[in-house]
C-alpha positions as CSV (number, residue, x, y, z in Angstrom):
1,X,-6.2,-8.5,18.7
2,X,-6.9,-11.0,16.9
3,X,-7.3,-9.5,12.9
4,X,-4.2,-7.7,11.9
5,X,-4.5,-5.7,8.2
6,X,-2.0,-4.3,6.4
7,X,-0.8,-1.9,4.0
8,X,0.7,-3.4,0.4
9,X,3.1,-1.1,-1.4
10,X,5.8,-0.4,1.0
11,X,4.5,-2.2,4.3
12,X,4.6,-6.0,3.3
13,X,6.2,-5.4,-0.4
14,X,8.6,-3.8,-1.6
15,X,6.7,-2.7,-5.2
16,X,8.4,0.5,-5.9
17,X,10.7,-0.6,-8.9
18,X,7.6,-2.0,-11.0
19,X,5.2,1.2,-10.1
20,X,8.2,3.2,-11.7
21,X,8.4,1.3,-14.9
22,X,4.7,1.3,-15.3
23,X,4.9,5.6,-14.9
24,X,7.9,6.3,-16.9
25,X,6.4,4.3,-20.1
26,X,3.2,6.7,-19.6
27,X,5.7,9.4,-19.7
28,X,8.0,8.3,-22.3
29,X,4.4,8.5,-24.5
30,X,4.5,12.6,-23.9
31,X,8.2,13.0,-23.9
32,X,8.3,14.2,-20.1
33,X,11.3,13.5,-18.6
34,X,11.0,10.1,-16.7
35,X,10.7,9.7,-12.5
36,X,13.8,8.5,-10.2
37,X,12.6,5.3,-7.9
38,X,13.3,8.3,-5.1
39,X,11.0,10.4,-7.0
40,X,8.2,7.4,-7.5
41,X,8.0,6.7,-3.3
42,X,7.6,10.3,-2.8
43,X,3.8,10.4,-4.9
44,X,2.8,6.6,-4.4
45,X,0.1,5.8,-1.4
46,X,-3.0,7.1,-3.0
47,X,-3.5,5.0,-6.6
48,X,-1.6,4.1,-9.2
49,X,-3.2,7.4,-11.1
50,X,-2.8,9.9,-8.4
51,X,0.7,8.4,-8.3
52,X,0.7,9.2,-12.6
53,X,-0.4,12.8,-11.1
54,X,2.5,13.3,-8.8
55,X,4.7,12.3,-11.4
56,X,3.5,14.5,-13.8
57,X,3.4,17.7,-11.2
58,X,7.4,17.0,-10.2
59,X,8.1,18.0,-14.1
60,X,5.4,20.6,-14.4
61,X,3.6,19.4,-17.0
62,X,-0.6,19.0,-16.9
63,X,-3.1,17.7,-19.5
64,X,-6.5,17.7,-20.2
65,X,-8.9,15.1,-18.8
66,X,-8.9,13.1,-22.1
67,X,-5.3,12.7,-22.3
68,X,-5.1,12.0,-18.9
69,X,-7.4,8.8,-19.3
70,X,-5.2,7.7,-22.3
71,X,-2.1,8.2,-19.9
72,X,-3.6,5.8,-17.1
73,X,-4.9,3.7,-19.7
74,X,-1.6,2.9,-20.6
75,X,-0.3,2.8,-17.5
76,X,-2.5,0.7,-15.8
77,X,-1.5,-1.8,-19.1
78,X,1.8,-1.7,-18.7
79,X,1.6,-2.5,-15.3
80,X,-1.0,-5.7,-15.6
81,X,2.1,-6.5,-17.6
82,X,4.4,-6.3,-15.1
83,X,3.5,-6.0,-11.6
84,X,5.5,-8.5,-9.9
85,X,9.0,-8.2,-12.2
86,X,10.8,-6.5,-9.0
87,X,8.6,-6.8,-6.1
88,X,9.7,-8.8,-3.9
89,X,8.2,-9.2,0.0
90,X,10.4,-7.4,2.6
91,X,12.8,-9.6,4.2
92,X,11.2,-11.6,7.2
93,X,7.5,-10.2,6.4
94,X,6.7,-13.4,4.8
95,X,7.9,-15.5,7.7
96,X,6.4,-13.6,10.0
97,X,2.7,-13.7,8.2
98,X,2.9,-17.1,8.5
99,X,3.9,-17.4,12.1
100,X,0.8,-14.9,13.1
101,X,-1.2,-17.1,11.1
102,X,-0.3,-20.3,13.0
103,X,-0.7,-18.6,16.2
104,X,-4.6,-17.6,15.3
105,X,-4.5,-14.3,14.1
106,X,-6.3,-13.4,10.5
107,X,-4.7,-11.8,8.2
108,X,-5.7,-8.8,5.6
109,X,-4.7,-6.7,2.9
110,X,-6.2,-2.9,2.5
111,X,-4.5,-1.3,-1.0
112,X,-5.6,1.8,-2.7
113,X,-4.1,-0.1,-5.4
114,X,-6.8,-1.5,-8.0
115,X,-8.0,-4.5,-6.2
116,X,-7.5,-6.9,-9.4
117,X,-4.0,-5.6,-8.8
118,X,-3.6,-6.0,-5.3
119,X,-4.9,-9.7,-5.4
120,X,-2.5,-10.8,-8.6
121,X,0.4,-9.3,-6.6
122,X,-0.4,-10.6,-3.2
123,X,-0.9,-14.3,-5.1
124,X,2.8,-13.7,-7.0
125,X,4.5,-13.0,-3.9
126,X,2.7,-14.9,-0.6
127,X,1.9,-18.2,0.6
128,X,-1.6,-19.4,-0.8
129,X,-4.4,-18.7,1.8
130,X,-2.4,-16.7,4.2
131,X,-5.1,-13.8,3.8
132,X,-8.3,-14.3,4.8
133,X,-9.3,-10.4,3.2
134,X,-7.8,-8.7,0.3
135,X,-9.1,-5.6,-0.9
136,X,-7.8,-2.7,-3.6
137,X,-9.2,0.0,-4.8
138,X,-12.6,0.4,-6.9
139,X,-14.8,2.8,-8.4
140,X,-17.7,2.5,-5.7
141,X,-15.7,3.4,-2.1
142,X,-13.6,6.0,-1.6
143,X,-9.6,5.3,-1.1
144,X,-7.6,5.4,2.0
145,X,-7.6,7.8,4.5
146,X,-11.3,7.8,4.2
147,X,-13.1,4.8,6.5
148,X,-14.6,3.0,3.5
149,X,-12.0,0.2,2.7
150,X,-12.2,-0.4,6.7
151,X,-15.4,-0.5,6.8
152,X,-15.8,-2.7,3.4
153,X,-13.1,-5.2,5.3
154,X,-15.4,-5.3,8.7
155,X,-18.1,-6.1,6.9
156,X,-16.8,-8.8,4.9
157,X,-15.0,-10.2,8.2
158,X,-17.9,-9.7,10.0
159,X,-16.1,-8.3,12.7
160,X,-15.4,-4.7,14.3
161,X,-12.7,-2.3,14.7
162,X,-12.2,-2.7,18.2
163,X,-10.6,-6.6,17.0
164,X,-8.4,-4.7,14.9
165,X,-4.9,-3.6,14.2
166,X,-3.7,-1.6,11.0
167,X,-0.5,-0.8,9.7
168,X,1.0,1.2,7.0
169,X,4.2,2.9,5.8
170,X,3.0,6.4,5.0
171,X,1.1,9.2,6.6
172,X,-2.0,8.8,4.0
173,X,-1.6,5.2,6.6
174,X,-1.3,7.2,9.6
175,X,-4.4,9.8,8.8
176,X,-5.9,6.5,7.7
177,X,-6.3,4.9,11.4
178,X,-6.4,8.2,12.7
179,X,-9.8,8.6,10.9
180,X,-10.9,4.9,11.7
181,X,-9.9,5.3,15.4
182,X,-8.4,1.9,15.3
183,X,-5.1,1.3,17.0
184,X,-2.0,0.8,14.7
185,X,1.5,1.4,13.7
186,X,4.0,2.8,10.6
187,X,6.9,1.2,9.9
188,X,9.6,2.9,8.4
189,X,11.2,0.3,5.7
190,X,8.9,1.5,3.3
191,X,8.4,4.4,0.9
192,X,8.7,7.2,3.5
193,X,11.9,8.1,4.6
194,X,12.4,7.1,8.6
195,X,13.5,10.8,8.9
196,X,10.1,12.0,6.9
197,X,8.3,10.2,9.5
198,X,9.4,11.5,12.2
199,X,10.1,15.0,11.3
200,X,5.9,14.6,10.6
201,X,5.6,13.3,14.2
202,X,4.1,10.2,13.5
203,X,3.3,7.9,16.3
204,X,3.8,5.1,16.7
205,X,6.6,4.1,14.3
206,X,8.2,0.6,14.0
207,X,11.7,0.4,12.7
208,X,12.1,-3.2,12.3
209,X,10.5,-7.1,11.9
210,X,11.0,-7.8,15.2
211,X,9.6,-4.8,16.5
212,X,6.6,-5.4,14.6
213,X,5.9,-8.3,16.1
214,X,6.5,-7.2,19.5
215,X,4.3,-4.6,18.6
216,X,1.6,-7.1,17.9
217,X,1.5,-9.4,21.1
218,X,1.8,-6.0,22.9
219,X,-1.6,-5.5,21.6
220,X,-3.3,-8.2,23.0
């Protein structure tokens, strides 16, 4: 394997402090009582404003589709504003990008995170030029689980999914390669619980740095 993509939020960054901020201002605008960082990894993995939805369904509150648009408006401002003030790379992701890299593998990002977003984010808190694909959400392909973004990123690599590896840190990441038929693996640092995972049965999972990249050369 020689093209290894990955998740952002929760698989190569820890971004879950700054996606909290950015929903709690849009719902400090309505006076709705204000998400726990517990509460924010539970509806992150599908969008900042299906994340804005979770959010608003754990305090039982609903609007109309025109003050829904002002709330993601406003969130997706705020966070522009501040999408790298907490996120920091997991510890040992960074050096390990960079090792892969040197030993020939190609590196990419798949995000159902605005792609604007993804790449601002992915340039605040990596080495320049360690991606050779970055891609986000946008309003022509569908988001993760559905095969679009792969098949958007095997385009643009020119490349198919038999050269690739995916990994995530959620089981909208596990339906995702599921649905791709790629080979893959979750890893549990992120914003599922390790315990979530595997009461879901999710298979397989990768508990550690180390075993990631064991995980990797396994592949070969």
């Amino acid at each position: 394997m020689k093209y290894l993509l990955f998740d952002l939020d929760g698989t190569l960054a820890n971004t879950a402090k700054d996606i909290q901020e950015a929903i709690n201002h849009s719902l400090e605008l309505v006076y709705c009582p204000t998400i726990t960082l517990e509460e924010c990894m539970e509806v992150v993995g599908n969008g900042l404003k299906n994340a804005l939805k979770g959010a608003l369904s754990l305090k039982n509150r609903a609007f109309e589709p025109d003050e829904m648009a002002i709330l993601n408006y406003e969130l997706i401002k705020h966070y522009e504003s501040h999408y790298a003030t907490y996120s920091r790379a997991y510890p040992g992701i960074v050096e390990l990008l960079v090792k892969l890299k040197e030993k020939g593998y190609r590196l990419g990002v798949i995000s159902n995170k605005t792609e604007t977003l993804v790449k601002l984010i992915v340039k605040e808190l990596f080495p320049d030029n360690l991606f050779s694909y970055i891609g986000g959400g946008c309003d022509k392909i569908a988001l993760k689980p559905d095969e679009a973004p792969l098949d958007k990123a095997l385009t643009t690599l020119s490349i198919n999914k038999d050269d690739v590896l995916y990994f995530g840190d959620s089981e909208v990441d596990n339906q995702f390669i599921e649905n791709c038929k790629i080979k893959g693996g979750i890893v549990t640092w992120g914003f599922r619980s390790r315990s979530l995972l595997e009461e879901k049965n999710i298979k397989p999972l990768i508990y550690d740095v180390s075993q990631l990249e064991e995980f990797i050369y396994g592949s070969n």
